[in-house]
C-alpha positions in Angstrom: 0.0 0.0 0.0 2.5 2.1 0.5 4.6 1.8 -2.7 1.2 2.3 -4.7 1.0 5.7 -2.4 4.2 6.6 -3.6 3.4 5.7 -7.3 0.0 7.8 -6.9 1.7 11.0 -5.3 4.5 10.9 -8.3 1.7 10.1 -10.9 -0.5 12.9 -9.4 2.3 15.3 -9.3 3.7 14.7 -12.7 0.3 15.2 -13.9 -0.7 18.2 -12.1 2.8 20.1 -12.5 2.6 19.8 -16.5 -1.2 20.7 -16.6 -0.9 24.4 -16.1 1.0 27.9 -17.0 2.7 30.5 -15.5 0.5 32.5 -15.1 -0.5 36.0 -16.8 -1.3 39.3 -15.1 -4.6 38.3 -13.9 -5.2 34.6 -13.9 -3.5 33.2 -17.4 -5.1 36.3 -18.7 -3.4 39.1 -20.3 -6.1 41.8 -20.6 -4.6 44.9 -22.7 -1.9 45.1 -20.2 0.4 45.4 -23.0 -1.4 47.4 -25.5 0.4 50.2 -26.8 -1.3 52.8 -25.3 -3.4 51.2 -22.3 0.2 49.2 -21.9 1.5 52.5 -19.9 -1.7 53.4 -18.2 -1.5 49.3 -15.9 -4.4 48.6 -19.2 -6.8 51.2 -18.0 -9.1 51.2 -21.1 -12.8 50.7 -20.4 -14.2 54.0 -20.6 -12.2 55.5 -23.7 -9.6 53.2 -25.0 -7.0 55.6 -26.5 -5.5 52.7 -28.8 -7.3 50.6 -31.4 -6.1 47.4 -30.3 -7.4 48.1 -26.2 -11.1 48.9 -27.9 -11.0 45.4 -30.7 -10.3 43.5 -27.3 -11.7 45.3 -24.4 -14.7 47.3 -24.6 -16.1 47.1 -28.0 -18.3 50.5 -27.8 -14.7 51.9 -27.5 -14.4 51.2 -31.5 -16.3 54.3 -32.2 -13.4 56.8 -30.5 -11.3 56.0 -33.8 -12.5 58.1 -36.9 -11.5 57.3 -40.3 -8.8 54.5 -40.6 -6.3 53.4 -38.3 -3.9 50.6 -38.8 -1.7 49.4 -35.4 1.3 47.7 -35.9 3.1 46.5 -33.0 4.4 43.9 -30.2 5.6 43.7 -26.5 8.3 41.5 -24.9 6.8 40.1 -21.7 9.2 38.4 -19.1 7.7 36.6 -16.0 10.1 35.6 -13.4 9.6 33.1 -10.6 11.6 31.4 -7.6 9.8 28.2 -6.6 11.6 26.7 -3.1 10.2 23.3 -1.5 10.9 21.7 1.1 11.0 18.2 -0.2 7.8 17.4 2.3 5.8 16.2 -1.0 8.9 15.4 -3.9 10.6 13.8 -1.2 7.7 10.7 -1.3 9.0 10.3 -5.2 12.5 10.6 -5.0 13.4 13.7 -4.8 13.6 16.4 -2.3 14.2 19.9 -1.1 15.0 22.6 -4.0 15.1 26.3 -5.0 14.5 27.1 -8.7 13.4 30.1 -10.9 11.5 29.7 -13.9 14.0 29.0 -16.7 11.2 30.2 -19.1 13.3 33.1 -21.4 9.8 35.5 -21.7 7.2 36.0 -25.2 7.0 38.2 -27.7 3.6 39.2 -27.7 1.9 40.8 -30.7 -0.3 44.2 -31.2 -2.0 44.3 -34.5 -5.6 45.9 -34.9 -7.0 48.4 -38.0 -10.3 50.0 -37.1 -12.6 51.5 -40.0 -15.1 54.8 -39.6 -18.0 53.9 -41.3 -19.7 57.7 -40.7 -18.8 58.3 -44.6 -21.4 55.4 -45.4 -24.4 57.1 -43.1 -23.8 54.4 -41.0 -23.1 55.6 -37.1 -20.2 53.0 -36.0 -16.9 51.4 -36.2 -15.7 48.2 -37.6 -12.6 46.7 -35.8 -10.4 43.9 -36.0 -7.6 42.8 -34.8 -4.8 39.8 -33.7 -2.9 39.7 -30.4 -2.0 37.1 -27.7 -4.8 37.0 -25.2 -4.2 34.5 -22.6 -1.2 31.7 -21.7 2.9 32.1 -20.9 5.2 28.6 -20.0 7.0 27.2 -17.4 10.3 25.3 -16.9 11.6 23.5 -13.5 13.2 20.8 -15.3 17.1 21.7 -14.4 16.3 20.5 -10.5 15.7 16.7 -10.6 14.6 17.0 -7.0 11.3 19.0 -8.5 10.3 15.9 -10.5 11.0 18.5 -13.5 8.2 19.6 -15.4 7.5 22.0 -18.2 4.0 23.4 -19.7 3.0 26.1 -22.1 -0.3 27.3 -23.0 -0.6 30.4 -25.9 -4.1 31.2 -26.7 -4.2 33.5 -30.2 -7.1 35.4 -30.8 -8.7 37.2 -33.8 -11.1 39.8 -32.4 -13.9 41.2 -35.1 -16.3 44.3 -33.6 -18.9 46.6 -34.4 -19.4 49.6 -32.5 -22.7 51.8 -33.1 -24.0 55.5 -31.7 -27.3 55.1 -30.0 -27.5 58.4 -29.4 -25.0 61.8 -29.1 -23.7 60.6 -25.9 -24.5 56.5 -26.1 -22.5 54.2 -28.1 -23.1 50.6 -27.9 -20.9 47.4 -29.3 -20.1 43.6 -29.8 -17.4 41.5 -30.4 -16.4 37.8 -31.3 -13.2 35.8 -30.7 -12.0 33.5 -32.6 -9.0 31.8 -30.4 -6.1 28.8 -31.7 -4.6 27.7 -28.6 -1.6 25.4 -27.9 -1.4 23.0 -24.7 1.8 21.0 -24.2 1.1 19.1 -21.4 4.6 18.1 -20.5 4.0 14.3 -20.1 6.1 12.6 -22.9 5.1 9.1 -22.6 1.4 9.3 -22.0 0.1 13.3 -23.3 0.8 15.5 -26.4 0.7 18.8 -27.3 -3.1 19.6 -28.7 -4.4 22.6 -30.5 -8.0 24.0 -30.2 -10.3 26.5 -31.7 -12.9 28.1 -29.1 -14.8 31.3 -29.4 -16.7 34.0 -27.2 -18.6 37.2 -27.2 -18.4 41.0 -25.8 -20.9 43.6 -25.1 -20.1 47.1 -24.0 -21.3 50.6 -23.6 -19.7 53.6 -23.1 -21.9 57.1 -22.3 -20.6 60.8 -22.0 -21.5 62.9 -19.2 -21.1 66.2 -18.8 -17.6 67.6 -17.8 -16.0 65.8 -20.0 -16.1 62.2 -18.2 -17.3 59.4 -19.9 -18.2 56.0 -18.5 -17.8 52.6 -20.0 -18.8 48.9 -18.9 -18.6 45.6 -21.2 -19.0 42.0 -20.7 -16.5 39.6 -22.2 -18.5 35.7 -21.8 -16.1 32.2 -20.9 -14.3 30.8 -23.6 -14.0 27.0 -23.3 -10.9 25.5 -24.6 -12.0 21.5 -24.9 -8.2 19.8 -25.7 -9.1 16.7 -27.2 -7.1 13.3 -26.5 -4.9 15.2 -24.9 -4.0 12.8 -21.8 -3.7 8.8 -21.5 -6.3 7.2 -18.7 -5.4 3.9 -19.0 -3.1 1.1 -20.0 -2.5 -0.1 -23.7 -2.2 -3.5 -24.6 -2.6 -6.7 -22.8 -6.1 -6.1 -23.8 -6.4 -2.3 -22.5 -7.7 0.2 -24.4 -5.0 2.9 -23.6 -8.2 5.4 -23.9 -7.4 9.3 -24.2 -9.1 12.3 -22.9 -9.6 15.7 -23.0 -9.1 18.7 -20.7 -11.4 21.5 -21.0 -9.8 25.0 -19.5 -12.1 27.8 -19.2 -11.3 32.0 -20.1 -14.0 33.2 -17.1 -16.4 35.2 -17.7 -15.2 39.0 -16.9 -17.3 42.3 -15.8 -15.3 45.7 -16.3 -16.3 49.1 -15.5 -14.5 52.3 -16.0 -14.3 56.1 -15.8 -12.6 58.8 -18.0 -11.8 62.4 -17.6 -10.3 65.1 -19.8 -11.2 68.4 -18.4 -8.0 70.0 -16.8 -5.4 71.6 -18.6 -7.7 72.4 -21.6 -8.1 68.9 -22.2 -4.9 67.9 -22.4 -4.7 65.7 -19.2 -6.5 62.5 -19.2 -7.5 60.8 -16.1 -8.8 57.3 -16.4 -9.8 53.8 -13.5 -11.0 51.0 -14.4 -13.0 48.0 -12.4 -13.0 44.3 -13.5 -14.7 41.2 -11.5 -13.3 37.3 -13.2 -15.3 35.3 -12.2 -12.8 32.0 -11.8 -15.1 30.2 -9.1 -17.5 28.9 -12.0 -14.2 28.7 -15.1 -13.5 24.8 -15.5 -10.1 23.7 -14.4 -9.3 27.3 -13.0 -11.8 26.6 -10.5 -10.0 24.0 -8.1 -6.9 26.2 -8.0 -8.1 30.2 -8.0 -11.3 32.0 -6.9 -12.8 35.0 -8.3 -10.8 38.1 -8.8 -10.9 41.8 -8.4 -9.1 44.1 -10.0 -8.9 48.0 -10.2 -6.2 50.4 -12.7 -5.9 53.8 -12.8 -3.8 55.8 -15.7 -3.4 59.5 -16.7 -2.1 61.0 -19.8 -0.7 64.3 -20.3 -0.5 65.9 -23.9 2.4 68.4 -24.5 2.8 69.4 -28.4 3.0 66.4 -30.2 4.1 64.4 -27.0 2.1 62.7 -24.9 3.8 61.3 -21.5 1.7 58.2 -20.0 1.3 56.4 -16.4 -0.7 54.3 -14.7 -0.7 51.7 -11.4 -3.0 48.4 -11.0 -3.5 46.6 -8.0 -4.7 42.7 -8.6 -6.5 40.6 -5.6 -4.2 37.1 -5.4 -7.0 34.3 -6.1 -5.3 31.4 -5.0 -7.9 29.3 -3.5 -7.7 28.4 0.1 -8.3 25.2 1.3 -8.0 23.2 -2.2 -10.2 20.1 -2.5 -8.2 18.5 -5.3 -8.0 18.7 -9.2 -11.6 17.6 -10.4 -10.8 16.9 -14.4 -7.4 14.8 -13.2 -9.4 12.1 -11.0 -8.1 9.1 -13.5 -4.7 10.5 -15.5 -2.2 7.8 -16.2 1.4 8.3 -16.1 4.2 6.2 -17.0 5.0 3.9 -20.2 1.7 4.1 -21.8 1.3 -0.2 -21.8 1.6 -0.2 -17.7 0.7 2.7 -17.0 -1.5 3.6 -13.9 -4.8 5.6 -13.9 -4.2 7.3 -9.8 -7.0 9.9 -8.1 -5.8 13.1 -8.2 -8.1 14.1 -5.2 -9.0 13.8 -1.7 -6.2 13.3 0.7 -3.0 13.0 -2.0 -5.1 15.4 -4.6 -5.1 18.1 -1.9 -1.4 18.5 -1.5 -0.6 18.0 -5.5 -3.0 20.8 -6.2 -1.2 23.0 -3.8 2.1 22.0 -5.2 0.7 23.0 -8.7 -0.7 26.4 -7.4 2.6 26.7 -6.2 4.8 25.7 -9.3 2.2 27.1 -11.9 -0.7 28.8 -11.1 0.8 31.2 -8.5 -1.5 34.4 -9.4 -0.3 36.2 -6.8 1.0 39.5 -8.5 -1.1 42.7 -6.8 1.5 45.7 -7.7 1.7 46.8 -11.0 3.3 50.4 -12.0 4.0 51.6 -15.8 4.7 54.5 -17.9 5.0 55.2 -21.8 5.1 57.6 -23.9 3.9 58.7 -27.7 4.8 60.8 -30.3 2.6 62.0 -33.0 3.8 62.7 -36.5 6.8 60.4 -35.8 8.6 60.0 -39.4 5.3 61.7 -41.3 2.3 63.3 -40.0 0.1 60.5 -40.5 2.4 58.1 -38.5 2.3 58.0 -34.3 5.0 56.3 -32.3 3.6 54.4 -29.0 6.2 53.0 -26.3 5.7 51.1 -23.2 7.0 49.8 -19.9 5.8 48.1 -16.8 6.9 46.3 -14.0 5.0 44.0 -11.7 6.2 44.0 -8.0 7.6 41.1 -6.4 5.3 39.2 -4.5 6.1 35.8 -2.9 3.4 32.9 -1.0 3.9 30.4 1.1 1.2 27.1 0.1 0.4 24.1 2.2 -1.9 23.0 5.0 -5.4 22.8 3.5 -7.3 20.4 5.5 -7.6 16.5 4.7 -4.4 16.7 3.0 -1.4 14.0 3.8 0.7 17.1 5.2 0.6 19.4 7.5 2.2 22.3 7.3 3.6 25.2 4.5 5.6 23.4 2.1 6.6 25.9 -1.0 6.9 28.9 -1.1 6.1 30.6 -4.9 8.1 34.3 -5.6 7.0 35.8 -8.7 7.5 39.3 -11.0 7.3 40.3 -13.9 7.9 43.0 -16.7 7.1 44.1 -19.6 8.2 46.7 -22.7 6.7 47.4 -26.3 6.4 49.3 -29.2 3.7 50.2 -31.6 3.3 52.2 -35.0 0.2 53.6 -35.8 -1.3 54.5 -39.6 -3.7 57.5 -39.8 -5.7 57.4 -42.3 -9.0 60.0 -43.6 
């Protein structure tokens, strides 16, 4: 009994430490935190987005702030660092023991690409928008340590964002938008999981609505996008008369509610005050659910216009999700790990699926970022006068977690300890066009 304990914790824990990511800014989700524009405000955007790409995948009303034709070309370099340190209290039942790694991960390169079209011209009230960036995902590597059981995941999500933005009234604009995401899972498991590709979708809704003073207010709603891998992990034997049966993993983008403010009435309009609200709810997102809860998250970001300058800055504070008191990993109950003709399908819950799941929101799911402070700054009439320059920096404080202890587990105690930051720098050229 105990030597199949020891096979189940090492089966468990080289399943659960190859399922997730390193985590994004909020959650796996990236969120026009490195937009060109919003990129310097912490991705304050809701209310009046003052880049193309932050309105095709934020708020959709947003679209109609751009007149004529725009075309953004851009990208970002995002680098997430993290120090993972255990105390060999749950590696040590496999064969391997106490450690201290960081994230061997060397960052992404993250693109910006969006072209918005004014359809006034037509006699139609609105904006058309489109646009291609990276919304969700990042990697993670522990594999130079053997005494972490090494393990390496990566999840990129890709989506193409099409909208329509359209003036109710004056001072109402309403809008929609679809998602059409290719992501990329690579489990980690070489004997007994692949890397699998799938194509999800989901929809936005926004408003935005000026008020006197110059302050407009903005809300949208961005629905869950389910990601369903298929055959993407072995749950039992083959040969000998097994049927070495696959199956999938379904991870779930949560549903999101954002609301934000904008000002522009001081200094003749040329300073630009902006905060934003978002709620994810991660409590009801499959997968995401066992590991986080839902999330809060508030940004503020002011821009101040000088000639054809415009200097850019912003903070954002993030809630840590982690869930407390983690009941197990609910889509891992049967994984099997090892050659895939012997093979053993092991629970990844109750007592041993307590202390793998912390391990993993340790290792890969350790959301724990709150700090975030940026700044930027644009040109317009860089090169030619139909040409602006955008740049971008931000940094997310360090922020470090001790995990362990949730009740029913095998352990007692805090185990690992997760330290994680991050930063991020970027670019973007954008095309006037009347």
């Amino acid at each position: 009994m105990k030597k199949f304990n020891r096979l189940a914790l090492s089966t468990a824990l080289l399943a659960a430490t190859s399922t997730s990511v390193m985590a994004g800014p909020y959650g796996y989700d990236l969120h026009n935190v490195l937009a060109p524009v919003s990129g310097s405000m912490a991705g304050t955007s809701i209310a009046k987005p003052l880049d193309n790409v932050s309105a095709v995948f934020g708020n959709p009303a947003g679209l109609s702030e751009f007149r004529g034709t725009e075309f953004t070309f851009g990208a970002t370099w995002y680098k997430p660092s993290a120090v993972l340190e255990h105390n060999g209290a749950v590696t040590g039942l496999v064969g391997g023991g106490a450690f201290k790694q960081s994230n061997r991960n060397e960052g992404y390169l993250v693109p910006q690409i969006a072209v918005t079209q004014d359809l006034r011209g037509l006699g139609i009230p609105g904006t058309l928008g489109a646009g291609v960036t990276a919304t969700n995902g990042i990697g993670v590597e522990y594999r130079k340590d053997p005494n972490a059981i090494g393990a390496s995941a990566e999840l990129i999500v890709i989506g193409a964002n099409f909208g329509l933005s359209w003036d109710l009234t004056q001072n109402l604009t309403i809008g929609a938008a679809a998602t059409t995401t290719y992501s990329m899972l690579d489990l980690g498991l070489v004997s007994t999981s692949a890397q699998t590709h799938d194509i999800a979708f989901k929809g936005s809704l926004g408003m935005t609505y000026k008020l006197p003073h110059a302050t407009q207010i903005g809300m949208f709603y961005h629905s869950e996008l389910r990601q369903d891998f298929d055959d993407i992990i072995q749950v039992s034997p083959s040969g000998s008369g097994a049927d070495g049966a696959m199956t999938n993993l379904i991870i779930e983008q949560p549903r999101t509610l954002g609301v934000g403010i904008s000002n522009e009435m001081y200094m003749d309009g040329n300073l630009y005050l902006a905060a934003d609200v978002m709620y994810k709810n991660y409590a009801n997102a499959d997968f995401w659910q066992d590991v986080y809860t839902d999330q809060w998250i508030f940004s503020m970001g002011a821009q101040l216009t000088q000639g054809p300058w415009e200097f850019r800055a912003g903070y954002g504070y993030a809630d840590d999700p982690s869930r407390e008191n983690v009941q197990g990993l609910s889509q891992l109950a049967n994984v099997c790990a090892g050659l895939p003709g012997s093979c053993a399908a092991i629970p990844a819950q109750g007592a041993l699926g307590i202390n793998v799941t912390e391990y993993l929101q340790a290792a890969q799911a350790q959301v724990i970022y709150r700090h975030r402070v940026s700044v930027g700054a644009g040109y317009k009439g860089f090169l030619a006068p139909f040409l602006d320059l955008d740049m971008h920096a931000a940094y997310q404080l360090e922020e470090d977690r001790d995990y362990g202890d949730s009740p029913g587990g095998l352990l007692s105690g805090k185990h690992t300890n997760s330290e994680v930051s991050s930063w991020h720098a970027g670019f973007a050229l954008t095309w006037h066009f009347e």
